[in-house]
N, C-alpha and C positions, 0 to 999 in steps of 0.2 A: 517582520512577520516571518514567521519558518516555511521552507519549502512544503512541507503535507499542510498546514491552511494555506497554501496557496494553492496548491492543487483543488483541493476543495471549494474553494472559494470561486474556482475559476470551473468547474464542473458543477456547484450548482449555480452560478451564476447563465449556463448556459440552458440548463435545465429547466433555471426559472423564467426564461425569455421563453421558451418553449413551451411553457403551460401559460404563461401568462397571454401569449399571442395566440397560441392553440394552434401551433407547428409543430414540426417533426423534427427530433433533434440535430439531423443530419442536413438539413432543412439552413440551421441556425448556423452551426461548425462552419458550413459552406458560406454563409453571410457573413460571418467574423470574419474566416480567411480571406475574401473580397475585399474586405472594409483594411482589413491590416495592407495588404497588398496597394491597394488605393493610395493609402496614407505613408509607408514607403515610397512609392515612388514621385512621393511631391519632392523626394531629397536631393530628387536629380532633377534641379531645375535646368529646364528648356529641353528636356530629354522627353520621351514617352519609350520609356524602356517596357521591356513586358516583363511584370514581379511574379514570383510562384509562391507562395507562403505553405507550410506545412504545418498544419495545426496538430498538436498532439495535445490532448483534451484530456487526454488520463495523466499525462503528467504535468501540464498544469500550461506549455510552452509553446511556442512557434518558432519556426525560422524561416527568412527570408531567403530567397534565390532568385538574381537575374538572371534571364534565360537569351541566347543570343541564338540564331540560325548561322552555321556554318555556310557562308557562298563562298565562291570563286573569287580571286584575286583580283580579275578583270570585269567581274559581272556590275554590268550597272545596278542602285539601287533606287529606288521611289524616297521621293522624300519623307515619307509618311514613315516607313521603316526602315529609313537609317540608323536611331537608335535600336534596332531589334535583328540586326544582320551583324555578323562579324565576319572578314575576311578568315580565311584556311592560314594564311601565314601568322595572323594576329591570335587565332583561336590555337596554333599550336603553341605561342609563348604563352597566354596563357593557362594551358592546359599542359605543359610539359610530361613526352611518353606517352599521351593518347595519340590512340588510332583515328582520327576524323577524318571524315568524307562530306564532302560539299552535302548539304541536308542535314546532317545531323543538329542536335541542339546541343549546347553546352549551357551549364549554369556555374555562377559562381555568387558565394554568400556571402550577401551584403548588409549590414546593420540596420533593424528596421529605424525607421525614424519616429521620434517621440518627444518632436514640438508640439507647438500648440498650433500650427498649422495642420501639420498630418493627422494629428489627433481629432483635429474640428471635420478634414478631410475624411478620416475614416469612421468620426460619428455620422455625418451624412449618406454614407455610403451603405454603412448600418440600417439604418432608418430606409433609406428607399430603399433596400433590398426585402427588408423587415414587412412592410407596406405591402410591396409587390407579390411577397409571398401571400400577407392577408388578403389580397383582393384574388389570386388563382384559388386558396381555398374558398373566398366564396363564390367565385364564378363556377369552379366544381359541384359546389355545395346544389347550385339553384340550374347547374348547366340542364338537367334532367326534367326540369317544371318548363321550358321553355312554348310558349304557346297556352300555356296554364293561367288563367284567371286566378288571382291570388289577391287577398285583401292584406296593406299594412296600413300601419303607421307612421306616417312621418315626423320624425324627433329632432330633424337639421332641415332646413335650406341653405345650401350656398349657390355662387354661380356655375358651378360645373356639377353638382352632384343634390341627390336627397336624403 
């Protein structure tokens, strides 16, 4: 497939998640780049790294970036973000010639992953973001009637919802 139907393919395909859900397209871009981001960083297993993804929607692409917090050589971390802190010593070999100061963030890009893990990872992630957005437009939609006697329909029963 040539890069201009992929562009396209990949802008209307975001286009039509947009009309088809009756979302905002920036809406969508924002759920993809989660979903990709998600499903990257299943590649670092046993890690919780924090992934950045950059979606460029007009050219058809993304890229990913791990993003680390610059600490102190001797500062204790939490376990929780040890994957998402880098020492000043380790962030200037990585970063060779940068200026860094404890705080800063550095990123370096890493290849998204495109198993069938990741892939099943960032449909999920899709989908509930997808979802989540449907249910804020309609709690928007009715936030206004609240207190309002309203006649519907019921077309489902489940256990948690009508």
């Amino acid at each position: 497939m040539s890069t201009m139907n992929q562009k396209g393919s990949f802008l209307s395909s975001i286009e039509s998640l947009a009309n088809e859900k009756g979302l905002e397209k920036d809406k969508v871009v924002a759920a993809i780049s989660e979903a990709l981001a998600a499903g990257t960083a299943k590649q670092f297993e046993g890690e919780k790294p924090h992934i950045k993804v950059e979606l460029n929607a007009a050219e058809g692409g993304y890229e990913c970036f791990r993003l680390w917090r610059v600490i102190a050589d001797d500062e204790e971390v939490l376990e929780e973000e040890q994957d998402q802190v880098i020492t000043l010593t380790e962030a200037s070999k990585l970063s060779p010639g940068a200026e860094l100061t404890i705080g800063d963030t550095i990123q370096q890009q890493v290849s998204s992953a495109t198993g069938r893990i990741a892939a099943h990872t960032a449909a999920q992630v899709l989908n509930r973001l997808v979802k989540d957005a449907e249910r804020a437009k309609l709690y928007k939609q009715y936030q206004s009637r609240v207190g309002e006697l309203i006649t519907v329909q019921i077309k489902r029963v489940t256990r948690d919802h009508l």
